[in-house]
Jmol script that loads the backbone (N, CA, C; Angstrom):
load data "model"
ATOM      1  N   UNK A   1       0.846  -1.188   0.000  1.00  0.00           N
ATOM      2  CA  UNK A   1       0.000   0.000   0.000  1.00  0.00           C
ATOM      3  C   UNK A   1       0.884   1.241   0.000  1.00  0.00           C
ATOM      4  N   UNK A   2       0.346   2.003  -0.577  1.00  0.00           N
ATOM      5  CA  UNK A   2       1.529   3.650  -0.600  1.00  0.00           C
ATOM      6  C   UNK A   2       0.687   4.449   0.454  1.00  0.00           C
ATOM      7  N   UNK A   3       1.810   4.693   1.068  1.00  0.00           N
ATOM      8  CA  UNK A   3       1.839   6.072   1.901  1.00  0.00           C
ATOM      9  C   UNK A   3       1.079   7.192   1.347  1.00  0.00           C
ATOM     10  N   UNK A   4       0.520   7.748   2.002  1.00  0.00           N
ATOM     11  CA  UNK A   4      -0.238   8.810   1.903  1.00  0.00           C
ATOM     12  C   UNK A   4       1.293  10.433   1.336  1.00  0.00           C
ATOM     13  N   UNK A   5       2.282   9.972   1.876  1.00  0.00           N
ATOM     14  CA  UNK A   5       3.313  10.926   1.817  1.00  0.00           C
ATOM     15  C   UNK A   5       4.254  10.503   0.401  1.00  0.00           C
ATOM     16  N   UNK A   6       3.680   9.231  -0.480  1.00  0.00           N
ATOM     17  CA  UNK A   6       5.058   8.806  -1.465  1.00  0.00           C
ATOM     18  C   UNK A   6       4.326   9.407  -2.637  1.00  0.00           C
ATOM     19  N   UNK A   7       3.738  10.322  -2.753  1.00  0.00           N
ATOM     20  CA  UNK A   7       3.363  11.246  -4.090  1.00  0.00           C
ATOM     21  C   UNK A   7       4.476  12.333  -4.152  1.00  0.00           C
ATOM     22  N   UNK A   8       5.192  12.864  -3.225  1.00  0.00           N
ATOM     23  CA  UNK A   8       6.507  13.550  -2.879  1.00  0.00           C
ATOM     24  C   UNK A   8       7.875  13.729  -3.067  1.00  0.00           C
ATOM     25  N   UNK A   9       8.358  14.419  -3.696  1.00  0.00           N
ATOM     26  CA  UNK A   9       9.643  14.047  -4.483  1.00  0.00           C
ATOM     27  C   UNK A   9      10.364  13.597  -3.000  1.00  0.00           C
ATOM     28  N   UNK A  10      11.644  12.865  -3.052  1.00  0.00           N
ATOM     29  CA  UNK A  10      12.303  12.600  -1.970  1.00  0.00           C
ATOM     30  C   UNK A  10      13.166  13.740  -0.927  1.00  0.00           C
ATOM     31  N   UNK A  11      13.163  14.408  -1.364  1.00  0.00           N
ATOM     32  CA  UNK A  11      13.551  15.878  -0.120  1.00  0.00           C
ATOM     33  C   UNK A  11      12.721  16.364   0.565  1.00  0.00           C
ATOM     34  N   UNK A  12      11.458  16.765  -0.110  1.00  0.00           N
ATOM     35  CA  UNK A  12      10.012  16.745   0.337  1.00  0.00           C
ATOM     36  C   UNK A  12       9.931  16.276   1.793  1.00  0.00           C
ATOM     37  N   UNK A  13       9.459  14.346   1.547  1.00  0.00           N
ATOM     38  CA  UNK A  13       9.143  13.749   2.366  1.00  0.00           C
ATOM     39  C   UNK A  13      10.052  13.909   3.239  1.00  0.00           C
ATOM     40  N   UNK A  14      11.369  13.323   2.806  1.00  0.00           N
ATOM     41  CA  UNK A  14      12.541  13.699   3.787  1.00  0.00           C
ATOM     42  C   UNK A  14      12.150  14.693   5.082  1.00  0.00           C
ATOM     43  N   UNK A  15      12.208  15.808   4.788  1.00  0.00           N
ATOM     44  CA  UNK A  15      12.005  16.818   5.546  1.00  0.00           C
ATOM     45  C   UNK A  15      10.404  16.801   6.596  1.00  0.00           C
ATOM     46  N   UNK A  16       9.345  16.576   5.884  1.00  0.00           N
ATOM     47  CA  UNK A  16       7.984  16.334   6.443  1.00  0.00           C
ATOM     48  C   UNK A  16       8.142  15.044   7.762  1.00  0.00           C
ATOM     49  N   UNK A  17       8.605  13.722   7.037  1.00  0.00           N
ATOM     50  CA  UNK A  17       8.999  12.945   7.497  1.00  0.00           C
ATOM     51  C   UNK A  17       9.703  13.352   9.308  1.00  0.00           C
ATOM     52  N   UNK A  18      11.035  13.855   8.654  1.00  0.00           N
ATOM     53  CA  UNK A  18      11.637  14.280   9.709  1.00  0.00           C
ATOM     54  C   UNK A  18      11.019  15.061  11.054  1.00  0.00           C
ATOM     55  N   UNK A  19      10.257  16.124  10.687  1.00  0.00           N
ATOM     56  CA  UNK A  19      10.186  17.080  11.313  1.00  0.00           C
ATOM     57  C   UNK A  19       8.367  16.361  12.103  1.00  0.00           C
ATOM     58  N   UNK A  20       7.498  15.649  11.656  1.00  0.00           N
ATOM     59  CA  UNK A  20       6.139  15.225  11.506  1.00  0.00           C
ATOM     60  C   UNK A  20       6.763  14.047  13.089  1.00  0.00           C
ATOM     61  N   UNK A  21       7.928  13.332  12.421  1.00  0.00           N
ATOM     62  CA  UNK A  21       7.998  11.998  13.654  1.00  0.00           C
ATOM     63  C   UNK A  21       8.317  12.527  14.601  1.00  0.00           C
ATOM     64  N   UNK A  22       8.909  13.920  14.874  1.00  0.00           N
ATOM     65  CA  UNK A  22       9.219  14.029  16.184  1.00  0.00           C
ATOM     66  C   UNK A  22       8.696  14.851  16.720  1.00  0.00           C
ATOM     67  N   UNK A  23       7.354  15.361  15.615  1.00  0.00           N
ATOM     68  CA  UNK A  23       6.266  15.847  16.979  1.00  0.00           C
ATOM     69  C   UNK A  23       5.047  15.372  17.021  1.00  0.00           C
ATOM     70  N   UNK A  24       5.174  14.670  16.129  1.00  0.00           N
ATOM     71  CA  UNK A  24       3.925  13.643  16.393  1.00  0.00           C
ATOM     72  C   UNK A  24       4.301  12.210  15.803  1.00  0.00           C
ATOM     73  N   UNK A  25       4.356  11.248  16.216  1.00  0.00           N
ATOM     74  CA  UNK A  25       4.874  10.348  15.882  1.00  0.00           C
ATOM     75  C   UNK A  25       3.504   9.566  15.648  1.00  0.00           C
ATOM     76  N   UNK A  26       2.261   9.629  16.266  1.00  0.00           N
ATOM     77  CA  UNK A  26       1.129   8.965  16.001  1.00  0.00           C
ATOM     78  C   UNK A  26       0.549   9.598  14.550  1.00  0.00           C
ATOM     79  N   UNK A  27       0.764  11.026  14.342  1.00  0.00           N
ATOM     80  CA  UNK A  27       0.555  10.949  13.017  1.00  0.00           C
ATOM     81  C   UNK A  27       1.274  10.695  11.684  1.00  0.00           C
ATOM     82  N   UNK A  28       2.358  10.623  11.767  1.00  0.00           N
ATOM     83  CA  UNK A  28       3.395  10.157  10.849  1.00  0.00           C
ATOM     84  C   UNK A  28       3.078   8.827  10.746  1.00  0.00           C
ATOM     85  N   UNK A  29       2.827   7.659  11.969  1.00  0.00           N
ATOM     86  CA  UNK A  29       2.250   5.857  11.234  1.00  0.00           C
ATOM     87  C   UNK A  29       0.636   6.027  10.766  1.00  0.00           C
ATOM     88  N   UNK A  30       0.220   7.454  11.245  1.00  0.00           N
ATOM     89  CA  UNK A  30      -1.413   7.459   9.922  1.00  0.00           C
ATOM     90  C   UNK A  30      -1.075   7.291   8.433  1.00  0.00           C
ATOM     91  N   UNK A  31       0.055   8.432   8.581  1.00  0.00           N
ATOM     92  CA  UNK A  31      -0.083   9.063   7.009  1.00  0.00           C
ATOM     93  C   UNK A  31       0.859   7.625   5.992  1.00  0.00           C
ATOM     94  N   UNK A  32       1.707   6.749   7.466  1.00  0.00           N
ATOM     95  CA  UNK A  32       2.168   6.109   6.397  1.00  0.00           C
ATOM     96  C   UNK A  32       1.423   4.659   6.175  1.00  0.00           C
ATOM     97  N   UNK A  33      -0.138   4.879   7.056  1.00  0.00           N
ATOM     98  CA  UNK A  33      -0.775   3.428   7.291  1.00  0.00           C
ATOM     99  C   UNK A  33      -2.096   3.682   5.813  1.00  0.00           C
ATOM    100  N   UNK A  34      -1.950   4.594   4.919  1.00  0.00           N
ATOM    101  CA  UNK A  34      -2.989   5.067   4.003  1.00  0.00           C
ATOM    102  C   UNK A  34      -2.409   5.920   2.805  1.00  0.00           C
ATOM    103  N   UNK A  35      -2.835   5.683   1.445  1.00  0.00           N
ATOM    104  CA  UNK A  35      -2.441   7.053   0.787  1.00  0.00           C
ATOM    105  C   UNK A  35      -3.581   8.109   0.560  1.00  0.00           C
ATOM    106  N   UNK A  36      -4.694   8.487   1.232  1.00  0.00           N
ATOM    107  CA  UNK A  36      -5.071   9.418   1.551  1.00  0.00           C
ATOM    108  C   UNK A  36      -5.391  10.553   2.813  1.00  0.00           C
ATOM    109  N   UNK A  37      -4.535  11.517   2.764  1.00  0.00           N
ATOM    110  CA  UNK A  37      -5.101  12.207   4.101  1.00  0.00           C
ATOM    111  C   UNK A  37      -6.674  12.517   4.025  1.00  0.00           C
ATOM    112  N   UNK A  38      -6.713  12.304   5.549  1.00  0.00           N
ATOM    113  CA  UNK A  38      -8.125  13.049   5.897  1.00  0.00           C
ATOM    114  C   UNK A  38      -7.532  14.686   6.194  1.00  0.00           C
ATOM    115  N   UNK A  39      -8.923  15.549   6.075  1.00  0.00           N
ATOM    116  CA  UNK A  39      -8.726  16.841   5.994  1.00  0.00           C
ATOM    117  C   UNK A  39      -8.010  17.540   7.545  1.00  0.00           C
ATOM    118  N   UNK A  40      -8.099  16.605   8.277  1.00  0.00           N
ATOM    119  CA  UNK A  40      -7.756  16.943  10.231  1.00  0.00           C
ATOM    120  C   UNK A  40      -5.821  16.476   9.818  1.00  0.00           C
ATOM    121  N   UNK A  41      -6.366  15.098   9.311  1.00  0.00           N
ATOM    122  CA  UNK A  41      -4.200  15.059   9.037  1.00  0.00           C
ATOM    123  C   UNK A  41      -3.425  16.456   7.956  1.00  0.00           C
ATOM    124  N   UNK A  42      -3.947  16.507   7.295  1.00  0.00           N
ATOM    125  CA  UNK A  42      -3.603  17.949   6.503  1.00  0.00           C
ATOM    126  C   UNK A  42      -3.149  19.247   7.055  1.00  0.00           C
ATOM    127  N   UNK A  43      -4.405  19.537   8.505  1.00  0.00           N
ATOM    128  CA  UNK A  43      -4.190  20.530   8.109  1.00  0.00           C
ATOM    129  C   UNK A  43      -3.303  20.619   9.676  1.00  0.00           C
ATOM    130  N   UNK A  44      -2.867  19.410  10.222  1.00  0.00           N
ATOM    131  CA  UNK A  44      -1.877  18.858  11.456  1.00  0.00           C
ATOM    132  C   UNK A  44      -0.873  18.872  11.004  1.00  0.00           C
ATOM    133  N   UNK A  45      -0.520  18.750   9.905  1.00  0.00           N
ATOM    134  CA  UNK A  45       0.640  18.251   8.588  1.00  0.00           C
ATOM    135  C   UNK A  45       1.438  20.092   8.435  1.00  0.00           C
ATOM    136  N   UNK A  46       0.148  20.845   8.188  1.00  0.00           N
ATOM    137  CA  UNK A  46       0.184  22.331   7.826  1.00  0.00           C
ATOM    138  C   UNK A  46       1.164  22.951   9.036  1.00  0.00           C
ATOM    139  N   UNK A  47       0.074  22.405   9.980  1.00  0.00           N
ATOM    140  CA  UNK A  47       0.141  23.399  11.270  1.00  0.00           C
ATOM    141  C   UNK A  47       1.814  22.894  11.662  1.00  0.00           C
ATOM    142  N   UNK A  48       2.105  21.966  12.069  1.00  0.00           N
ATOM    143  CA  UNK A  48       3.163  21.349  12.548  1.00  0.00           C
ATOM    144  C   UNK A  48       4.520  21.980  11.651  1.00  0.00           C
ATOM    145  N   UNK A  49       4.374  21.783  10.650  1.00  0.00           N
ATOM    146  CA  UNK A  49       4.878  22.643   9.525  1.00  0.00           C
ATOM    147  C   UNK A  49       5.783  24.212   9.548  1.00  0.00           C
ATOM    148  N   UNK A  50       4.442  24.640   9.818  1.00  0.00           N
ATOM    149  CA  UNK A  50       4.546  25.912   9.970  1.00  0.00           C
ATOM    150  C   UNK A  50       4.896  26.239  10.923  1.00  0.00           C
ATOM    151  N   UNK A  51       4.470  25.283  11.870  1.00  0.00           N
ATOM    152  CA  UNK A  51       5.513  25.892  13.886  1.00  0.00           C
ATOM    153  C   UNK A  51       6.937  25.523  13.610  1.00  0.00           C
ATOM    154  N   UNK A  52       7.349  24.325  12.993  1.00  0.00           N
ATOM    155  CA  UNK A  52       8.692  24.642  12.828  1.00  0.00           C
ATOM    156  C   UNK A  52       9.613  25.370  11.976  1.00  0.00           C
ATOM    157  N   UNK A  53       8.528  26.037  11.107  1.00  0.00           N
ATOM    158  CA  UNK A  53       8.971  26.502  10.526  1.00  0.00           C
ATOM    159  C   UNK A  53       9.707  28.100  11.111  1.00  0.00           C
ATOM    160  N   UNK A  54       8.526  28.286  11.542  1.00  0.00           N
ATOM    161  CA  UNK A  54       8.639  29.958  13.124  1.00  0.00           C
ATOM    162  C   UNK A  54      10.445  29.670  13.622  1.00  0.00           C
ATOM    163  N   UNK A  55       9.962  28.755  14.004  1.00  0.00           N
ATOM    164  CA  UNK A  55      11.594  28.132  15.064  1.00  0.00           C
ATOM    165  C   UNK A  55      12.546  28.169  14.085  1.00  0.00           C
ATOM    166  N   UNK A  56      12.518  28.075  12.611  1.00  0.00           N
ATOM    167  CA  UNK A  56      13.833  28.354  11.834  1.00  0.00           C
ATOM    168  C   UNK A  56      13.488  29.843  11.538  1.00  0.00           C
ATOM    169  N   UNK A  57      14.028  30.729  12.120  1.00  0.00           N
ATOM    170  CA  UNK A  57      13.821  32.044  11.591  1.00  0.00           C
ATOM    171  C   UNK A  57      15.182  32.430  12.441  1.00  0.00           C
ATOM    172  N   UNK A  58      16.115  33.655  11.508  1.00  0.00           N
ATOM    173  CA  UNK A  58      17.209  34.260  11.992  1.00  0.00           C
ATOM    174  C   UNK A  58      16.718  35.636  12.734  1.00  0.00           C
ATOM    175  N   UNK A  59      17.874  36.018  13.356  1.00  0.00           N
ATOM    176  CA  UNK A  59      17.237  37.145  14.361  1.00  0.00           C
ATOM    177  C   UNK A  59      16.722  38.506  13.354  1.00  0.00           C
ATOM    178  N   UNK A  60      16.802  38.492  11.724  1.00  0.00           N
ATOM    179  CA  UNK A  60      15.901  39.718  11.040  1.00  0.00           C
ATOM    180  C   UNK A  60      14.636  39.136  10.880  1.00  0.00           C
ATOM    181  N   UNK A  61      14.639  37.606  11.358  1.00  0.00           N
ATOM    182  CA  UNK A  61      12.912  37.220  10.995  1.00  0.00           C
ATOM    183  C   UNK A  61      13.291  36.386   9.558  1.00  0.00           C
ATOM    184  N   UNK A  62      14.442  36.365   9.033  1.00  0.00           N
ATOM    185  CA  UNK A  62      14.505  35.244   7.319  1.00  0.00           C
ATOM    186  C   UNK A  62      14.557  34.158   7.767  1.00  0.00           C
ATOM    187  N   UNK A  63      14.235  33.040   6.995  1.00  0.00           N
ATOM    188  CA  UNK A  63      14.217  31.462   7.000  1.00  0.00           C
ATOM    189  C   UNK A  63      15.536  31.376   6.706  1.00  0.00           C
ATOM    190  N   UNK A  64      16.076  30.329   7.977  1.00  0.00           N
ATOM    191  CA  UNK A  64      17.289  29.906   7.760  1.00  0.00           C
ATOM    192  C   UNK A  64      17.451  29.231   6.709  1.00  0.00           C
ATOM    193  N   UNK A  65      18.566  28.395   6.312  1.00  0.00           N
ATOM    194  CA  UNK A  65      18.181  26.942   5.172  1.00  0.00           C
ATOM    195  C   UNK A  65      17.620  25.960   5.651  1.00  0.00           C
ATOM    196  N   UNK A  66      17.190  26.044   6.614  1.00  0.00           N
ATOM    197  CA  UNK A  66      16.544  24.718   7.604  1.00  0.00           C
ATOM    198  C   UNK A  66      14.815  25.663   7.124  1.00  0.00           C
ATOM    199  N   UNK A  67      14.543  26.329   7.549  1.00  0.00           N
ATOM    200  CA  UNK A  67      13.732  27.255   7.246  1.00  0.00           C
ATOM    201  C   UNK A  67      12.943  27.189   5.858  1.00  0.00           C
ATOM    202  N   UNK A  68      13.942  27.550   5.174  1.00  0.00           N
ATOM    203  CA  UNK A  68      13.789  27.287   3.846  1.00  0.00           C
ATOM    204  C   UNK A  68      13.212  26.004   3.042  1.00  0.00           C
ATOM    205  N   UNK A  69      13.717  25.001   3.925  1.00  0.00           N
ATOM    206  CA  UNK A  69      13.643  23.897   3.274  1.00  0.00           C
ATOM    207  C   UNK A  69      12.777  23.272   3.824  1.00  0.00           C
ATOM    208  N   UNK A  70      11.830  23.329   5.432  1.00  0.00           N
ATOM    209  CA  UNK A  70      10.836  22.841   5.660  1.00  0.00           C
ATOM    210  C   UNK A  70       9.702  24.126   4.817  1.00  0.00           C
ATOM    211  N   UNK A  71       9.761  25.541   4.579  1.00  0.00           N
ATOM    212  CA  UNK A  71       9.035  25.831   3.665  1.00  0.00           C
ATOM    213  C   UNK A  71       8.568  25.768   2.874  1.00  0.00           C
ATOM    214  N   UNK A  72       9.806  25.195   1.754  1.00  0.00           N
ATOM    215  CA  UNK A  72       9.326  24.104   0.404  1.00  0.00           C
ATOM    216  C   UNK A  72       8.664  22.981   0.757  1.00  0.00           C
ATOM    217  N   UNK A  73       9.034  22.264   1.345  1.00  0.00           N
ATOM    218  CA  UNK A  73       8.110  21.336   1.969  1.00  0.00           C
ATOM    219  C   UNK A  73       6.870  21.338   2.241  1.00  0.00           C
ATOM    220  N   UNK A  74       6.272  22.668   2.917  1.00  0.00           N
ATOM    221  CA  UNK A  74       5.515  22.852   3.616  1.00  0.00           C
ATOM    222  C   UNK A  74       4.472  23.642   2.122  1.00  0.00           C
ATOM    223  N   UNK A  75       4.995  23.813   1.047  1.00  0.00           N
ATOM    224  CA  UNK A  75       4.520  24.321  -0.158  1.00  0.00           C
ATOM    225  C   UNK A  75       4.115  23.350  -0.862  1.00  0.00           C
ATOM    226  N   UNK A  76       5.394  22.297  -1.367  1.00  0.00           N
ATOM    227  CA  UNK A  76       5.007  20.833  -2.209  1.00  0.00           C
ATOM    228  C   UNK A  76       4.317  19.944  -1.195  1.00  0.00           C
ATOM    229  N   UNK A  77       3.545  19.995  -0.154  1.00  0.00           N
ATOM    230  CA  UNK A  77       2.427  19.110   0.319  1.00  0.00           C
ATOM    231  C   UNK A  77       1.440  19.755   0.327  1.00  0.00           C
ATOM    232  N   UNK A  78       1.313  21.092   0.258  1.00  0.00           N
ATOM    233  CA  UNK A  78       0.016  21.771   0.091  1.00  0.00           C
ATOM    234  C   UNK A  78      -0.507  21.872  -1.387  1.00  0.00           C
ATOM    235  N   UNK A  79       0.241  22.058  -2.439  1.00  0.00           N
ATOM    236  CA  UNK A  79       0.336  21.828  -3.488  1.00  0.00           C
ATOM    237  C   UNK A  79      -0.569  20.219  -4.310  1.00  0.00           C
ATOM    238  N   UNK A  80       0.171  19.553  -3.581  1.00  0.00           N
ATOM    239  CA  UNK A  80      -0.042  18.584  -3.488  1.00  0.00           C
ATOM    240  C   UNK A  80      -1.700  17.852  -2.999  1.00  0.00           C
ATOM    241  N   UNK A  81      -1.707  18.184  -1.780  1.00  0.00           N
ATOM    242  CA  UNK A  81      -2.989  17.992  -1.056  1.00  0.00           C
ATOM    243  C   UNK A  81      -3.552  19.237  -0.379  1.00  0.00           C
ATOM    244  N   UNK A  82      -3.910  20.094  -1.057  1.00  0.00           N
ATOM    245  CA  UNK A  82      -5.074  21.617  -0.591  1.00  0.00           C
ATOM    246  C   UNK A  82      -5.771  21.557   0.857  1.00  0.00           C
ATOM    247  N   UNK A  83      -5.917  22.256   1.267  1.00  0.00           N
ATOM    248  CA  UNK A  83      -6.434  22.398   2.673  1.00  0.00           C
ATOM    249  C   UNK A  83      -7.707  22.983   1.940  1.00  0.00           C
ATOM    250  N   UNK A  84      -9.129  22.529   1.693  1.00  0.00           N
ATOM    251  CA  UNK A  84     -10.024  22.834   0.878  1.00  0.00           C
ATOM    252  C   UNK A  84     -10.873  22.642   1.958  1.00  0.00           C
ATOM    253  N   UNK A  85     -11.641  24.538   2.053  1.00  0.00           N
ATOM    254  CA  UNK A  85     -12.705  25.206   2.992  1.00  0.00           C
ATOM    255  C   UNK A  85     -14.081  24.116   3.111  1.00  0.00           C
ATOM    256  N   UNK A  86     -14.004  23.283   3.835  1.00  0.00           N
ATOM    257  CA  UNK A  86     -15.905  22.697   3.687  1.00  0.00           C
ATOM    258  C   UNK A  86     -17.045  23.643   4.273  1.00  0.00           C
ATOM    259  N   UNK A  87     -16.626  25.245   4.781  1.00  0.00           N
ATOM    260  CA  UNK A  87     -17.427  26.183   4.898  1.00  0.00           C
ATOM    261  C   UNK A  87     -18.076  26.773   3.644  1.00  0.00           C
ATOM    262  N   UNK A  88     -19.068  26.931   4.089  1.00  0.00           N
ATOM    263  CA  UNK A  88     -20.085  27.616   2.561  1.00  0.00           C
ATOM    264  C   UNK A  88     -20.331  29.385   3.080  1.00  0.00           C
ATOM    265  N   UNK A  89     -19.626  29.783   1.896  1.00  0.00           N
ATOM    266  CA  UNK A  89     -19.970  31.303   2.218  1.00  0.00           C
ATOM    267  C   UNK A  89     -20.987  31.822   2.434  1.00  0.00           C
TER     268      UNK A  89
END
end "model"
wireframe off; spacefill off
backbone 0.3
color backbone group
């Protein structure tokens, strides 16, 4: 069965991978027990993402290369799988 995460070029995951097991390690064996996220793993995927992403920032506020590179990351999975509103305007 494929991972919900092997649609991902390998730096990608790499990085998601990395950063996903060590703050949540129960959701990293979801994403790799299915190849579809549900919309709650997505947007855990997002969020998690994006907090480490905060934590790579230099003291003007730029993305380090650590920074940088969970950013791309954090771009080619959204890209990938949309965080799509089920609110109706």
């Amino acid at each position: 069965m494929e991972s919900a995460l092997d649609g991902l070029d390998e730096q990608t995951k790499s990085v998601i991978v990395e950063v996903i097991e060590r703050r949540d390690p129960q959701l990293i064996t979801a994403l790799a027990s299915h190849n579809k996220q549900t919309i709650e793993e997505r947007r855990a995927v997002a969020s998690i993402l994006f907090n480490e992403f905060s934590m790579n920032l230099d003291t003007n506020f730029e993305p380090t290369k650590r920074g940088r590179d969970i950013d791309a990351a954090m771009g080619e999975f959204l890209l990938q799988w949309p965080i799509e509103s089920t609110e109706q305007g």
